[in-house]
N, C-alpha and C positions, 0 to 999 in steps of 0.2 A: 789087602790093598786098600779098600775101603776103608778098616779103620787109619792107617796110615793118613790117608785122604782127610780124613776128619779130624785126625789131631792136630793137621796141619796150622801154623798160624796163616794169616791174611797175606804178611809177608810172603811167605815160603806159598802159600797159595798161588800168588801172582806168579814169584819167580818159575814157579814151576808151568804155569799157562802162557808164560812167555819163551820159553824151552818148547814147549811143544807146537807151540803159535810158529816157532822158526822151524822145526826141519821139515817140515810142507813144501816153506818158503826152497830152501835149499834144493831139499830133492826137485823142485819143479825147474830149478834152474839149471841141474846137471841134466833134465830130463831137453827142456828147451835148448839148450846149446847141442844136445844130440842132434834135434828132429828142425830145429831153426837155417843148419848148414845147404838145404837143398830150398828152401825159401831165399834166403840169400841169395842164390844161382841164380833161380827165378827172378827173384826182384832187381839182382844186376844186369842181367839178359836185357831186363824191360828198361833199365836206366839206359845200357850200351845202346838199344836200339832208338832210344831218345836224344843222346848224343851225334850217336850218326847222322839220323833224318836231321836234326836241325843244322849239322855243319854242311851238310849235304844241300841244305834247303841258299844256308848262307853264300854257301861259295857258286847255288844256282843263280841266286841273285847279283853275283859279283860279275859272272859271265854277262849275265842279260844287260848288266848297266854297261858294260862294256859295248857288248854290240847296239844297244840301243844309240850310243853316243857314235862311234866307229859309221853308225848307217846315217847318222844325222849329218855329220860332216862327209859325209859320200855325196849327198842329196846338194852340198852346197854348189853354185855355179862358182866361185872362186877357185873351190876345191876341182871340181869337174873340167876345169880349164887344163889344169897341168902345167901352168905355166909358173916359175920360181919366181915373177915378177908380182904376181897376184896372189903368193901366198898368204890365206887368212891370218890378222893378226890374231885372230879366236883361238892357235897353238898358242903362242903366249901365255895367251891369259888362262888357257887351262891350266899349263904348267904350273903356273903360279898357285893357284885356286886348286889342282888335285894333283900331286905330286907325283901319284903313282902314273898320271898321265904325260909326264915329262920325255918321252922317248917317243910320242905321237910324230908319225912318218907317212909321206904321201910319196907315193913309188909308180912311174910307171911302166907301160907294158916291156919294155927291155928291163926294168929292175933299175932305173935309176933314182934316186931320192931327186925329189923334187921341190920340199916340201918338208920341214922338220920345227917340231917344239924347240930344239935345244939348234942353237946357234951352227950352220954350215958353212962354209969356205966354199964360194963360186968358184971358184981358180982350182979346187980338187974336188969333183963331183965323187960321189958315193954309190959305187953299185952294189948290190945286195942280190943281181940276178944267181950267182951262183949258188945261193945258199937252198941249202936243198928245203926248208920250209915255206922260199920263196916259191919253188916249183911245185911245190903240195899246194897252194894256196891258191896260185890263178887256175886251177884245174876244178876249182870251186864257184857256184856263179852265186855265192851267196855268203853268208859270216862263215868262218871258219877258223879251227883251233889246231895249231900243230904240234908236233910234238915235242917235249921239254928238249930242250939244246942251249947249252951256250953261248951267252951272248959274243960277239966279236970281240966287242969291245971292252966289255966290261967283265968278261967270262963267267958272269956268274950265272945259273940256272932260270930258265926265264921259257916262257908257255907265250907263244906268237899268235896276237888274237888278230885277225883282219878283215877286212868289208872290202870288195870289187867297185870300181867306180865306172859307169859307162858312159858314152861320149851322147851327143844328140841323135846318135842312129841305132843306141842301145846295146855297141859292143863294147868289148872288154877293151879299156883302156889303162888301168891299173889298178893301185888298191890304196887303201889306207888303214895302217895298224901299229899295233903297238908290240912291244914286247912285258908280258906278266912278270913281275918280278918274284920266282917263286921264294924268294929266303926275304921279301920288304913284309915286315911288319908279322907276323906267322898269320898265314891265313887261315888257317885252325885255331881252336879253341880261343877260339875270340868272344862267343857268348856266356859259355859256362866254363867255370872249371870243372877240368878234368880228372878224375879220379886216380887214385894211384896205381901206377902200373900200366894206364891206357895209354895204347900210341894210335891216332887216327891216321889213315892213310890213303890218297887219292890214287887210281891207276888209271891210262885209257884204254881203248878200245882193245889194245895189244896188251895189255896186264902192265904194263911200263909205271915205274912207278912215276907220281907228277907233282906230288907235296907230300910231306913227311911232317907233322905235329913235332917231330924232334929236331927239327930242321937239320938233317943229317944228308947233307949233302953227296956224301958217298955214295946212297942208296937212287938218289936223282938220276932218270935216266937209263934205270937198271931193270929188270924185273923183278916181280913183287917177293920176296922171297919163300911166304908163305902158299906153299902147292896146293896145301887141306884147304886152308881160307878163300882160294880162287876156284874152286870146285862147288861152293857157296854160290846159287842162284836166285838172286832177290825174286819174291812174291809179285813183279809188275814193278808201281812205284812206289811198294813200300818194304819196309828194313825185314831180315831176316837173320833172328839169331840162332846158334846152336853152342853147342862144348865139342868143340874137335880134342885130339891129342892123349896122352896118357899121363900119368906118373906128373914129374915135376913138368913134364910139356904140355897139362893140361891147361887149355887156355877157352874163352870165349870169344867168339866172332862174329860182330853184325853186319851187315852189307847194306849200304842201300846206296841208288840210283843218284849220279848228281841229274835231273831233270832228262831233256834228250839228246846230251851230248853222248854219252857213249859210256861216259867216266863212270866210275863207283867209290865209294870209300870203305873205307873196310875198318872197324874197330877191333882191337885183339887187347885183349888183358889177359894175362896169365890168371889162373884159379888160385893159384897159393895167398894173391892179397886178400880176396875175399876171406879165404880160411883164418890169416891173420888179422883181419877185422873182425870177423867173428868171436877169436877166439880173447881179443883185446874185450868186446862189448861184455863177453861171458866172465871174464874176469874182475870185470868193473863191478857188475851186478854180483856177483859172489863177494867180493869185496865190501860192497852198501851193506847186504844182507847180515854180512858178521858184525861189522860196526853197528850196524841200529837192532842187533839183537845184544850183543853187549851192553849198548844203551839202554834196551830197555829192563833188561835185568835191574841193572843200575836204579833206575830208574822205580821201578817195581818194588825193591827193596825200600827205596825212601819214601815211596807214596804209601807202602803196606803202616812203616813205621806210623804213619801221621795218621792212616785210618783205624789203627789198629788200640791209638792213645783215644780217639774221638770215642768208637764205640765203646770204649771201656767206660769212659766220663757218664755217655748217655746210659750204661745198664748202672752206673748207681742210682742215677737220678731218675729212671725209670722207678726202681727198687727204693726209694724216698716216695716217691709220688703215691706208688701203693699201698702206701701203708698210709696212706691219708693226708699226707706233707703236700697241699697244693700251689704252697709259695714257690716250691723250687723252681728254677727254668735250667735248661740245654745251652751251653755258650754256643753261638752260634759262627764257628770257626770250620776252615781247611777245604775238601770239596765242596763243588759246590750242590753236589748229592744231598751231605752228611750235612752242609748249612740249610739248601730246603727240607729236611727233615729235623732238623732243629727248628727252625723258625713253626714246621707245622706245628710239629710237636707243641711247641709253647704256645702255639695260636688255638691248638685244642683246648690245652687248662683253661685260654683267658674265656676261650667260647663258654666253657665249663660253670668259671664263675659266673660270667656274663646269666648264663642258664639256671643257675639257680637265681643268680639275684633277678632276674626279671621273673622266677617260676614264683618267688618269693611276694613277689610285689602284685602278681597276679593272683596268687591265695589267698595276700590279705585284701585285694582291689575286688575279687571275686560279688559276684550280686547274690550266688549260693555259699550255703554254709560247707566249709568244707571241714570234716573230721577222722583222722588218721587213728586206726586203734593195731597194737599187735595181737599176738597170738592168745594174751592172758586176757583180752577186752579193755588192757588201758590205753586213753587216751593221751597218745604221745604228739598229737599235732592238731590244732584247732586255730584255725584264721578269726578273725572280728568278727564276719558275718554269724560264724556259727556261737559267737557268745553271746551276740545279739538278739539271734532268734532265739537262745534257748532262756534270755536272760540273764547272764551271768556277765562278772566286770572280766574284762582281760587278762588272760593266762590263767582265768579258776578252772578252768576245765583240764589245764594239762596234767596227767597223772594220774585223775578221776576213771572211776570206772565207768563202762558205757552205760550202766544200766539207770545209769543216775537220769538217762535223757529218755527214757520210755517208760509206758506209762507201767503203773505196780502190776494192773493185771493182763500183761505182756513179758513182761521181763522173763519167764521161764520158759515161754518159746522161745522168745528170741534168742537167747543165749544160746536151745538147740539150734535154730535157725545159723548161728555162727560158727560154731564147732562144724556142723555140717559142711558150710561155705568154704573153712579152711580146709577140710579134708576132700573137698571136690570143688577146685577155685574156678568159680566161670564170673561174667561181666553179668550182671541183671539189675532189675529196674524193679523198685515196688511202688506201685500206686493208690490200689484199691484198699482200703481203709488202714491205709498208715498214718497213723499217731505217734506226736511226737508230745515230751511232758518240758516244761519249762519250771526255772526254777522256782516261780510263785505257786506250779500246781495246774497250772492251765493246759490244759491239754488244745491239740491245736492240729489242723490235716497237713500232712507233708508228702513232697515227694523226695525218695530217696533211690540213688542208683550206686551202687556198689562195685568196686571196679579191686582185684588180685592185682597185689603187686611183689615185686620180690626186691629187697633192699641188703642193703649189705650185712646188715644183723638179722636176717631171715624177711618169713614172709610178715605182710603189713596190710591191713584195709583199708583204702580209702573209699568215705562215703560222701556223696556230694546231698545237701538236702537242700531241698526247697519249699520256701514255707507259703501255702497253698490259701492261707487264709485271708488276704487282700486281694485272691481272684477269685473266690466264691461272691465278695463284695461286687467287684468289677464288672462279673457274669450278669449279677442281677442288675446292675446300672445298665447293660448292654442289652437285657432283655425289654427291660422297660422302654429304652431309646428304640430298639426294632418294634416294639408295640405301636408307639406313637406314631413311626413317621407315616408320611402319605402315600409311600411305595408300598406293594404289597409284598412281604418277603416271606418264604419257606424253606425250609427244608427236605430235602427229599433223599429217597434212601438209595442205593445202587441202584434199585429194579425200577426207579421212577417212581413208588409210594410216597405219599403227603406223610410226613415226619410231624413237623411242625408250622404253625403257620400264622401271621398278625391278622389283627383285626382289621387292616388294612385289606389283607385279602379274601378274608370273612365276607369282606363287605362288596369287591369288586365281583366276587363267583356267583354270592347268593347262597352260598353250603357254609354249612354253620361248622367248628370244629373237629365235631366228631366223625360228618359226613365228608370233610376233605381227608382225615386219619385210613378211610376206608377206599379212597379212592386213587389212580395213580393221576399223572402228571398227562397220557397223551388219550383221558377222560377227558379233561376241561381242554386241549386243543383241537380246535376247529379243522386244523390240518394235516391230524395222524387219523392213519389207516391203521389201527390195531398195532401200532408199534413196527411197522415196517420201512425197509431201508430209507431214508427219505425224512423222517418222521421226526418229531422234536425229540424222541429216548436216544436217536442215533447222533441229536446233532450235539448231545450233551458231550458226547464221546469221542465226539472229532479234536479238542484240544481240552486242557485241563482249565482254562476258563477263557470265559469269551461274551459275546451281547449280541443277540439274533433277534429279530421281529418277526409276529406271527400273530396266529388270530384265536382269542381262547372264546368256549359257547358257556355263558354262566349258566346256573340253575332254570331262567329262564327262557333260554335259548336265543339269549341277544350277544349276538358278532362283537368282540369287543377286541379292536387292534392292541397288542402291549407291546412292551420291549422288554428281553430277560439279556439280565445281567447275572452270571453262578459262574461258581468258581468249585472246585472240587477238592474235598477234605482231604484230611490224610485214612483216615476211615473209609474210604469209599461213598459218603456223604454227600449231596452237592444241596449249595446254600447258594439261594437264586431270587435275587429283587424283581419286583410284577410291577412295570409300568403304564398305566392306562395315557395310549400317546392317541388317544383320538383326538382332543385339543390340539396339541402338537400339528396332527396330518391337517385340521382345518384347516391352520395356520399357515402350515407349508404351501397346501394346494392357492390359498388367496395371495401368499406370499409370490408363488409359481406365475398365478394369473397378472400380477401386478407387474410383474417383470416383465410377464410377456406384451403386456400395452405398455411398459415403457419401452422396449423393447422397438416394438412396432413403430412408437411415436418416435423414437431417436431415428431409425432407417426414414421414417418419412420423413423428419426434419435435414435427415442428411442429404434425400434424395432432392429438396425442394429447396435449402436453407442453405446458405455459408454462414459454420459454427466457429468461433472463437472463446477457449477460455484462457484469462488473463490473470496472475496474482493482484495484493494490494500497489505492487509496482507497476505492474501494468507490462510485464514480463510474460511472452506468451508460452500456458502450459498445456495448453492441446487445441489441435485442429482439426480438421476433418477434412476427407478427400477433396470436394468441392472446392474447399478454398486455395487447395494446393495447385488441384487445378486451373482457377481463375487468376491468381495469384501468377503463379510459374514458378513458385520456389517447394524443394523440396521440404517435407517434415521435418528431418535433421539438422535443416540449415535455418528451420523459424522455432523450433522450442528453445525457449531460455533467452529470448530474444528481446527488446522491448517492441511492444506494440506497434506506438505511433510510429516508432522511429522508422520502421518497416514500411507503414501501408500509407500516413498521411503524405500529400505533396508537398511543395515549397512555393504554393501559390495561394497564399492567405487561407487556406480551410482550416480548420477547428485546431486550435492547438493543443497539445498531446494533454497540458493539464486544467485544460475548462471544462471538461466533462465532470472532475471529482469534486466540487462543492454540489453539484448537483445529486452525483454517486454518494454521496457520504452522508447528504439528508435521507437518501432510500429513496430517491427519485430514479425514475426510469428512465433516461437518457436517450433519446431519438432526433434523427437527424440522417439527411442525405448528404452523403462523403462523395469524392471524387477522389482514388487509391489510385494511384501505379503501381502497376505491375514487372516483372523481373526486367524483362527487355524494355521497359520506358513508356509502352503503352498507359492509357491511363483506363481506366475502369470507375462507372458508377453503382453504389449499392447501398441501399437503404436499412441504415445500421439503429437497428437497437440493444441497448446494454443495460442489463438488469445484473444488480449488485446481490450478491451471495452473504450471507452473516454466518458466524458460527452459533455455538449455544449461550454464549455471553454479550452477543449482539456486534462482535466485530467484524470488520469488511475482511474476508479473506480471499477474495476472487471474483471476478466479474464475466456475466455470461454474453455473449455480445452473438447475437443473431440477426445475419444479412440477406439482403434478398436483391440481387443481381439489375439492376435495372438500368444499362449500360444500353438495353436498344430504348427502352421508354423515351430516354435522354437524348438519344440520335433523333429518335422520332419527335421531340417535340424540338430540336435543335433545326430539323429538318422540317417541320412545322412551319417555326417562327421564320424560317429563310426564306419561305415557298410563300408567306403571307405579306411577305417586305417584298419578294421579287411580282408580287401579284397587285400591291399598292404602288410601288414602281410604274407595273405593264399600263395599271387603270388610266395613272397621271400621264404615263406618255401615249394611250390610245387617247388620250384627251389633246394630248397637245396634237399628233397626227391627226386627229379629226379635224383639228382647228386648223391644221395648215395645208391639207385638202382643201377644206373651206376655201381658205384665203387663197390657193392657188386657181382653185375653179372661180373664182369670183374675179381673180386678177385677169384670168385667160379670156372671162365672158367678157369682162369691161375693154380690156385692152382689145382685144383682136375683134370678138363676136360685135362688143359694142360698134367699135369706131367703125367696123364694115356696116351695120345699118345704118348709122348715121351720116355715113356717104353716102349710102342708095337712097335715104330721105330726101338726101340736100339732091340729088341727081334727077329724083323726081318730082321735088318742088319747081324745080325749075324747069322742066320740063312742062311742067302743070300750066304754070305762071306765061309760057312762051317769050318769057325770056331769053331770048337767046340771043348770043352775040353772034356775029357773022362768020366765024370759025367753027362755032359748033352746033351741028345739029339735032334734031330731037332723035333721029335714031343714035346719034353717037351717043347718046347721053343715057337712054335707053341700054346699049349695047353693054357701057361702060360700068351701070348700073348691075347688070344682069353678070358680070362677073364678078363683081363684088358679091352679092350672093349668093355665087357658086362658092367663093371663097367664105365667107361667110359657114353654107352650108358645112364645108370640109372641117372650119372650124371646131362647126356643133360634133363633127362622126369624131374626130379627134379626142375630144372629151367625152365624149362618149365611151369610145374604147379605153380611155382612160382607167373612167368608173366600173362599167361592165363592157368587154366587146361585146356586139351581137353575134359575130358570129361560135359564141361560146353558145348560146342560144339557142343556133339556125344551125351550125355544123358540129357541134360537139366539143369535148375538152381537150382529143386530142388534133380536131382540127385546130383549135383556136392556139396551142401551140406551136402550130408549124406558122399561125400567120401569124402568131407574135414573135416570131425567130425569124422571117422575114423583117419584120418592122424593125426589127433590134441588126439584123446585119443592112437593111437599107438606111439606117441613122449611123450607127457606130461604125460601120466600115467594117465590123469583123466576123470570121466566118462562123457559121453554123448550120451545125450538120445537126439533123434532126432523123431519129432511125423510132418507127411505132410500129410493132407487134404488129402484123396484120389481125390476131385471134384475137384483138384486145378489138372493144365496141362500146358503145357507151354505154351500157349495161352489165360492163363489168364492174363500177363503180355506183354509187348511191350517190342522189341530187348532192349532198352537201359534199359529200367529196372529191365530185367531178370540182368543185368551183374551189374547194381548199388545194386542190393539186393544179389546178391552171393560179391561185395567187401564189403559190410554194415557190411552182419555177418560174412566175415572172419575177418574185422577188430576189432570187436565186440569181435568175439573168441580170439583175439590174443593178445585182451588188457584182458581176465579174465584170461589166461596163465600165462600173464607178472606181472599182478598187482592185481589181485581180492584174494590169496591165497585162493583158490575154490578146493575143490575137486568134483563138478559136474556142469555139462553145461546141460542146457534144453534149445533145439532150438524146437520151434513150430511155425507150419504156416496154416492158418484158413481162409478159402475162405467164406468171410461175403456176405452180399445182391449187395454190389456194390462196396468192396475193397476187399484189400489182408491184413489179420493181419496176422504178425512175429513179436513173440516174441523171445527173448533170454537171459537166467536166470543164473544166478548161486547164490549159498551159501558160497558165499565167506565174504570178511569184508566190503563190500559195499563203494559205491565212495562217496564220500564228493560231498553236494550238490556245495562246490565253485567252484571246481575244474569241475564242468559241465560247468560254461560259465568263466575259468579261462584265462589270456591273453596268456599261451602258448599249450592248449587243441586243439593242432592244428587237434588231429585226429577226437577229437567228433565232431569240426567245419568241418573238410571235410565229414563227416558222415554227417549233417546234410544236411550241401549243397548238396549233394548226394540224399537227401530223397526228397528235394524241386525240384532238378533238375527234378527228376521225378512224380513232383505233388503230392507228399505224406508228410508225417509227421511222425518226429523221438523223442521218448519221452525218457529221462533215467530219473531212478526213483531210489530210494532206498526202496528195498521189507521190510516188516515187518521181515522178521528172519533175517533183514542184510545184505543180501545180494543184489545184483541190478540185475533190469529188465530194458530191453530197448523194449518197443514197435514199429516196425516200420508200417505204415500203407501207403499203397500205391492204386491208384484207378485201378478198374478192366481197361479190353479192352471194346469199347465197345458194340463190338458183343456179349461180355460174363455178361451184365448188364439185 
């Protein structure tokens, strides 16, 4: 059987895997058509019982619309009336709008129509009481369904739905309903269609049958005739199917519930259609099977042909290519198998070529000499380098024997040395005194590695040489260079022994050559413990090269910090530069310290200074906290910004570019700015700008360092105001003194004077005995003698002007109550004067008993003049450790300007007044309008 198998062509191969690819196919489908017929069952059962529920479902919903509509129109009082006068046009329009509602009928309790969709005859009323679903119905206080009967009129088969209407005292007055039309429109299979064979079937309560899917009319009315199918009791509200019956009366039956009417539907299909579906599907698929097995025969055949020409193509040209023919290629035609394995195929030779000719250009590109010899020692392949090195012009060496390139007294090993190599072919390397002869005679050190190969005309040597003699050169130029330089460099051996070492390091340890050769590496470190974990031998070992600092003890046991830099041979070797970095750490350490006072000096300048640096534009590129702060702008919104534009005003200060003739000679720039700041405020700060150079003397930046002096400037603004309102107070205590003057001068002349100079003239003539015969010398006397009393009152007048006495005789707070008398016996207005009884005149000091009686007569004399008051409240309140006076009136209150106005020269002596005496003077404007002046003064302090 096997060999049959094998002689087979590709054609006959396929046909035959396609024969046997098909009777699987087949038998599985005479096997599935056996074991498929009771799945079938199963899967119609579950369709039948899909069927049912959902007609079941629709014809519940046909009911409910019905009485949901039948209860609506019960509910109307038109309807509720019963009267054929008031019948709803809303029948109408049903009619119209749902046709199957066209026989909508309002009837009452005797059975008369009242009330109809479809057009009545008053002149021949309609009674419907006889009909016996009319009697089934009012015996119902609710929807109700009766049983299928035909119609009167129309005889045909029809299901009487109806709704009870009750009057305003909630009895039975009659109904309103319709009649179902069981044959309008099939009320069945209206969702899905039905499968063949299936009849759906509604019954009620009594098995009667009430719709028929066939619309068979005969059956209407009748009971159901299947006995087995009514024996069928639904699972509650869901379908239930089984196989009743035998032989050709084998049928399926599912049942389910219409909702809670009573009704059921019953689905039956005979079994034999399933069997004939079956047996149809079974036939079909055996049918496909033999056509697409014919086809692929077919098929098989012609694809065998066209692979069977392809492979034949490719084993010549396989069979060409072997025997050395690498021009040929594979057409690359038919599968698309057979084309990518053509196309490989041909992309192997081009790689092929590609490989030699690059392997080619790399033998002659080579930096070593490469020389191919066979089994007899000739030289069948030699690139340039190796004709170079041996001497010889291009291609003398092919053919040549090898011995021609070694020197004469070598040539008899070597040759054993070859015969050896080919009868035991390994890869090796010769280093150690190979010589190589050139063809002037010169012998020369080489290195040669030797590599087995196997070529298509047998085995083949290739030697790769390398000619040694320009790095004996290079060695000694390299030793010489590590002699010289100023690092110390050695060698040391795996175990940490001094190999070799420069002069450099000769001279950093104090051990002379021979004395480092004897010694190791964690001798001269200050930091190893006899070579333990930790130690400089372990840290050699941590990576293959690397730079660690550590502390080596020379010959004379001076601490010397280095830095090792070693890397690790391929020998186990490690070659390791000695840096003497104590210069270095001095450096660092002053370099450390210089940071750190600048360092310092930057935090104190930031702490004390607002820092700005600017470019040649005057663009700012760094700020510092302080400024951001004073300023109110954040860091991100002032870098890259210009300067002036920023920080100068728009009220004539320095403009942005009159700083830079002076910046540009290298002058240092100083000057008091007045800046705004973000919200508008303005700020003063004492700016100097020192200009930055680079290395060829250009301005690259400007250092601009401020110092805040925003209150200096209050204070001397505040100064200057306090020394103008103080040359003000001087010029107007000069004019008040003058106009004292002048009033006391006027008051003596006018009043004081002209009263003694009546009592003169009164007593001259008296003296004289002049007198006329009307007046006698007492009258003249008497008349005199009031004059100065009057006189007298004059002098106390002015007096208390200047000082009262009785500030004097009765104290500061007597001499208020009798200067509040004087002022309500003059002005007409009242005042109330209220004094601490714990207040004495020793709660005050002499100078301020006499500042607190001018305080409040000036106080009273300004609510006389100007407050239009009709009452004055002076109070005085001996607190924990001062004096409160208050003094009030309800007058039209002062104007807060004219409290600190430029010619308020009295409130300004008042205040000065209060300060003189270490207290405080407040005027306010009271809530009803009028003003309060609070003055507060400190006790004595025996009385604290």
């Amino acid at each position: 059987m096997k060999c049959i198998i094998d002689r087979l062509s590709v054609r006959g191969s396929m046909v035959l895997l396609t024969v046997l690819l098909s009777l699987p196919m087949i038998g599985l489908i005479a096997y599935s058509v056996q074991k498929n017929h009771e799945q079938a069952i199963v899967k119609s059962g579950y369709q039948l019982s899909k069927y049912t529920v959902t007609e079941a479902l629709a014809f519940e919903r046909t009911l409910n619309e019905s009485r949901e509509l039948l209860q609506k129109l019960a509910q109307r009082p038109d309807i509720q009336a019963l009267d054929p006068k008031r019948c709803s046009p809303l029948l109408g329009d049903i009619k119209h709008l749902f046709p199957r509602y066209a026989n909508v009928v309002v009837v009452n309790v005797e059975g008369m129509v009242v009330c109809s969709a479809a057009p009545i005859s008053r002149d021949r009323p309609i009674s419907i009481g006889a009909q016996p679903w009319f009697a089934e119905a009012i015996k119902f206080d609710g929807f109700s369904i009766s049983s299928p009967h035909r119609g009167p009129l129309t005889k045909k088969w029809v299901l009487g739905l109806n709704y009870p209407i009750h009057d305003s005292t909630d009895r039975f007055a009659g109904l309103v309903g319709y009649s179902l039309d069981l044959g309008y429109q099939p009320l069945l299979s209206r969702l899905l269609p039905l499968p063949e064979g299936l009849v759906l079937t509604i019954t009620d309560q009594q098995g009667m049958v009430v719709i028929d899917s066939r619309n068979d009319t005969e059956t209407l009315g009748k009971r159901f005739a299947d006995t087995l199918a009514l024996q069928i009791v639904p699972d509650g509200m869901k379908a239930s199917a089984r196989v009743i019956g035998t032989g050709t009366d084998e049928r399926l039956v599912a049942v389910s519930p219409v909702g809670n009417t009573g009704f059921r539907l019953y689905g039956v299909r005979p079994t034999r259609y399933i069997a004939q579906e079956e047996k149809r599907n079974a036939f079909h698929q055996l049918t496909i099977v033999t056509t697409l097995t014919g086809l692929s025969i077919m098929l098989a055949l012609f694809i065998g042909r066209r692979f069977s020409r392809q492979i034949e193509e490719m084993a010549r040209t396989v069979g060409l290519v072997a025997k050395g023919d690498l021009s040929r290629r594979i057409t690359a035609r038919g599968p698309t198998e057979l084309v990518e394995f053509a196309q490989g195929f041909n992309h192997m030779l081009d790689v092929r070529l590609q490989a030699e000719a690059h392997y080619h250009s790399l033998f002659e590109a080579s930096s070593d000499g490469v020389v191919v010899i066979d089994t007899h020692s000739k030289i069948i392949l030699a690139n340039a380098r190796a004709h170079q090195i041996f001497g010889y012009a291009p291609g003398e060496l092919i053919g040549q024997d090898l011995g021609i390139l070694i020197p004469e007294c070598s040539r008899s090993l070597h040759a054993q040395q070859v015969r050896h190599y080919f009868a035991f072919p390994t890869k090796r390397r010769m280093t150690d005194g190979c010589q190589g002869r050139r063809k002037n005679g010169e012998l020369f050190k080489c290195d040669v590695t030797l590599t087995f190969l196997e070529g298509l005309d047998g085995t083949i040597i290739s030697a790769v040489i390398r000619d040694l003699s320009h790095i004996e050169s290079a060695s000694r130029r390299y030793l010489t260079a590590i002699d010289t330089t100023i690092d110390g460099y050695a060698v040391l051996s795996p175990e940490g022994k001094f190999l070799e070492a420069n002069s450099a390091l000769v001279k950093l340890t104090g051990y002379a050559m021979d004395e480092l050769r004897s010694m190791a590496v964690g001798d001269v470190d200050a930091l190893s413990a006899n070579d333990q974990p930790g130690s400089i031998r372990s840290r050699f070992d941590e990576e293959c090269r690397g730079r660690f600092e550590t502390v080596w003890r020379s010959k004379w046991g001076i601490l010397i910090d280095v830095e090792l830099s070693y890397s690790h041979g391929e020998g186990g070797e490690i070659f390791c530069f000695v840096r003497d970095i104590r210069p270095a750490l001095k450096a660092q350490m002053a370099l450390g310290m210089s940071t750190a006072r600048v360092r310092n000096l930057e935090r104190a300048i930031n702490e004390h200074a607002i820092v700005v640096i600017v470019d040649e534009a005057e663009n700012i590129r760094f700020v510092n906290d302080k400024y951001c702060a004073i300023s109110q702008y954040r860091r991100e919104d002032l870098l890259g910004k210009n300067y002036h534009a920023i920080n100068l005003d728009q009220s004539g200060q320095l403009p942005a570019g009159a700083m830079r003739p002076m910046l540009s000679s290298g002058q240092i720039w100083k000057e008091e700015v007045r800046i705004m700041a973000r919200d508008g405020s303005f700020y003063w700060v004492e700016s100097t700008t020192v200009p930055f150079r680079d290395a060829i003397g250009r301005h690259t930046e400007y250092f601009i360092v401020q110092t805040d002096i925003t209150r200096q400037k209050q204070i001397e603004s505040d100064l200057l105001q306090l020394t103008e309102q103080l040359r003000q107070l001087l010029a107007r205590h000069r004019d008040v003194k003058e106009e004292e003057r002048l009033r006391v001068a006027r008051d003596i002349h006018d009043n004081l004077g002209g009263l003694l100079h009546s009592i003169r003239s009164h007593l001259s003539v008296a003296l004289k005995q002049d007198l006329s015969p009307e007046l006698s010398k007492r009258q003249l006397v008497a008349e005199a003698m009031t004059m100065a009393d009057q006189a007298l009152e004059s002098v106390r007048d002015i007096i208390v002007e200047l000082r009262p006495s009785v500030l004097d005789q009765l104290g500061v707070w007597a001499a208020i109550e009798s200067y509040a008398e004087q002022i309500a016996e003059r002005s007409h207005l009242r005042c109330q004067v209220m004094i601490d009884p714990y207040l004495d005149e020793s709660s005050l000091s002499d100078d301020a008993r006499i500042e607190v009686f001018r305080i409040v007569q000036e106080l009273m004399i300004n609510v006389v003049r100007h407050a239009e008051a009709s009452l004055i409240e002076v109070e005085a309140i001996r607190m924990s450790d001062h004096v409160r006076i208050m003094v009030a009136d309800d007058g039209k209150g002062i104007n807060p300007v004219q409290i600190f106005g430029e010619h308020s020269w009295g409130i300004m002596g008042m205040y000065e007044r209060a300060r003189y005496c270490g207290g405080e003077l407040k005027l306010t404007r009271s809530a009803n309008g009028g003003t309060k002046a609070v003055l507060t003064l400190p006790l004595e302090e025996q009385h604290v």
